[in-house]
N, C-alpha and C positions, 0 to 999 in steps of 0.2 A: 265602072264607077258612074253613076248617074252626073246627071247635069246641076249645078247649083241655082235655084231659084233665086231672082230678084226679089225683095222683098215691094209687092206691089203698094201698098199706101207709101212706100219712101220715092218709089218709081213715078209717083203724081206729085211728090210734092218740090222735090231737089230735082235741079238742073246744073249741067257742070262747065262750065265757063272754059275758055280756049284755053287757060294758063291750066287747068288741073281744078280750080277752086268750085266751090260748091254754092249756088246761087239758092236764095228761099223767101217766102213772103211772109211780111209782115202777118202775125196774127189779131184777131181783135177788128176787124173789118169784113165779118159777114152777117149779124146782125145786132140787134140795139145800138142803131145808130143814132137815134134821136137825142139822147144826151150826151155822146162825143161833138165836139167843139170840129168845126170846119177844120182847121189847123190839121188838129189828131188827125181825123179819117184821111185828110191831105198825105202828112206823113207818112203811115202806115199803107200807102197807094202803091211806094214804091220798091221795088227788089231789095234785099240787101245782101250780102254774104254767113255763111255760116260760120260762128265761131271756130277758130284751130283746134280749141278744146276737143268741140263736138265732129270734127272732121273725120276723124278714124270709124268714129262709132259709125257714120254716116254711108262710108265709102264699104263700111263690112257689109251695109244693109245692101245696098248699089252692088256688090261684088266688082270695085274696081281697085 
């Protein structure tokens, strides 16, 4: 039986945190930033977590 592939654009974008959970960046902060308010691009700067929803789907793509 062959080897199962990671899926590589989920491989670049999720990172898995010590407890199990699934780390991801904000979208909306690579470019037309000229009209986002200081705040916005502020906010969107930083990690957040992936929804429970989307976690399984995430973890099939990761094969963990």
């Amino acid at each position: 039986m062959p080897k199962v592939k990671t899926n590589s654009g989920a491989k670049k974008r999720f990172k898995l945190t010590g407890s199990g959970k699934i780390k991801r960046k904000h979208a909306f902060k690579s470019h037309i930033l000229t009209k986002k308010t200081t705040k916005q691009k502020r906010n969107l700067t930083h990690a957040t977590l992936v929804h429970k929803s989307d976690e399984a789907n995430i973890k099939k793509l990761l094969n963990i």
